[in-house]
C-alpha positions in Angstrom: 19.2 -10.9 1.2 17.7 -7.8 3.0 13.7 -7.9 3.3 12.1 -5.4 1.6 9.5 -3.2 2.7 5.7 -3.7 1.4 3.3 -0.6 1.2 -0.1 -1.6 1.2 -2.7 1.5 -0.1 -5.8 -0.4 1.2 -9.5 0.6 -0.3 -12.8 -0.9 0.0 -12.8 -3.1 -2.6 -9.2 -3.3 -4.0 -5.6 -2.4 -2.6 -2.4 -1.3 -4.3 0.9 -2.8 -2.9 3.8 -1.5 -3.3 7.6 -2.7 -2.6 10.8 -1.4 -2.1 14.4 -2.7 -3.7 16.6 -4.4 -1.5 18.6 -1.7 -0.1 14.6 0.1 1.0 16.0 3.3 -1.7 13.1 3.0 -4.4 9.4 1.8 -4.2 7.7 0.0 -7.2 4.1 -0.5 -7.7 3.4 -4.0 -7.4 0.0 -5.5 -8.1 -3.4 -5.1 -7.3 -5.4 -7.1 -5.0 -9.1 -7.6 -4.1 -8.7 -6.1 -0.3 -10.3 -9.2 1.1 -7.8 -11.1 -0.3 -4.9 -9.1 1.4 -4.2 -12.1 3.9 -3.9 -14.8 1.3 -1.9 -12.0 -0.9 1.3 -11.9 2.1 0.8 -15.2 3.0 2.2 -15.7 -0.9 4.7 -12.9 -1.1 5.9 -13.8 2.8 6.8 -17.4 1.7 8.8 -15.7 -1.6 11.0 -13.7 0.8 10.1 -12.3 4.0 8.8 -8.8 4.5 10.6 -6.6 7.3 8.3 -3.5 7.4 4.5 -3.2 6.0 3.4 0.4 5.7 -0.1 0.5 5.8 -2.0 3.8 4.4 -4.8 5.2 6.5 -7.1 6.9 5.0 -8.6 9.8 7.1 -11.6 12.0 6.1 -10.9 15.2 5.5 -12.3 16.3 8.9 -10.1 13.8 10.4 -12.5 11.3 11.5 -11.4 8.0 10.6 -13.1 6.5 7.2 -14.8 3.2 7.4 -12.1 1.9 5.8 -10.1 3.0 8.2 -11.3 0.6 11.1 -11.4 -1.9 8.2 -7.8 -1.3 8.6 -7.3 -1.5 11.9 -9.0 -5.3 11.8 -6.5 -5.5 9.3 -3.6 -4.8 11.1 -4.3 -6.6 13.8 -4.9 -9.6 12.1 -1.2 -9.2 10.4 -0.2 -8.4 13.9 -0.9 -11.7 15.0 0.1 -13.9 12.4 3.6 -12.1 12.1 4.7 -10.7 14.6 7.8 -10.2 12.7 6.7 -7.7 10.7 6.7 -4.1 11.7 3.4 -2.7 10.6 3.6 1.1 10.2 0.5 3.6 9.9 0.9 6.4 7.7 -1.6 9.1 7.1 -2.3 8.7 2.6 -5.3 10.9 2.9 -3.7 13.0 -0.9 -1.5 10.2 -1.9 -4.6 9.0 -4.3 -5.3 12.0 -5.8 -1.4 12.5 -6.6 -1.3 8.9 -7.8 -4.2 10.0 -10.4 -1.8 13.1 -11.2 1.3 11.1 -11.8 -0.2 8.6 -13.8 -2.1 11.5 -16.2 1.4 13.5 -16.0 2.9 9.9 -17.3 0.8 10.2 -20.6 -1.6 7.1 -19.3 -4.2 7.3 -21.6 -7.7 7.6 -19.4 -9.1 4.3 -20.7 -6.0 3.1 -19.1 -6.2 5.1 -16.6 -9.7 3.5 -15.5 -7.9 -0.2 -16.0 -8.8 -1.4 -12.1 -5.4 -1.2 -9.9 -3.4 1.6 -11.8 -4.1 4.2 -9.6 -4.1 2.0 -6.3 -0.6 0.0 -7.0 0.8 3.6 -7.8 -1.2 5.2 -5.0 1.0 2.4 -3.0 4.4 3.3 -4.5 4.0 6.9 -3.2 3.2 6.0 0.4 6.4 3.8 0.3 8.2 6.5 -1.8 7.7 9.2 1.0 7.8 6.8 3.7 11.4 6.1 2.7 12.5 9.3 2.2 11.2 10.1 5.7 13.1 7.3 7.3 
């Protein structure tokens, strides 16, 4: 089986993932995880079946310093770095991915109460980095 790619759209407090089919043509939104439990999260989905690329959104500010978050990221990265050196981690620049996520979902008919349910947004918000990142590649 080929690996699939994993799109990660990483907040403060939660993070969308995202993953593709196994031929890397479509993204899905996944699930929503508390963003420190993005280690443990792979650690599960790695021993399910291996992941061959993690693209990993960065948010930038719109004056194009790099957000807190962003060196949240970094650690982030690096950390994944080292314990998987298998996996190609790609930056991507998401800085209007999660106002289009917001836009899709309301464009969808989600009602905003459900809107507001934690994680919509940020696991669809993950499926659009990985659906442009794919289209890209």
């Amino acid at each position: 089986a080929m690996a699939k790619i994993v799109a990660l759209d990483v907040g403060a407090k939660r993070t969308g993932v995202a993953e593709s089919d196994p031929m890397h043509m479509m993204a899905f939104p996944l699930e929503t995880v508390e963003t420190e439990l993005v280690l443990n999260f792979l650690q599960r989905r790695q021993d399910e079946e291996s992941i061959e690329e993690l693209v990993v959104g960065a948010p930038v500010r719109w004056d194009g310093t790099p957000s807190e978050v962003a060196l949240f990221i970094d650690g982030l990265c690096q950390k994944i770095g080292e314990k998987w050196p298998e996996i190609r981690i790609i930056r991507v620049d998401e800085r209007f991915t999660s106002s289009l996520a917001a836009d899709a979902l309301v464009k969808g008919g989600m009602k905003k109460s459900k809107r507001r349910e934690k994680g919509a947004v940020d696991k669809v918000a993950a499926a659009l980095i990985l659906e442009n990142y794919l289209a890209q590649r």
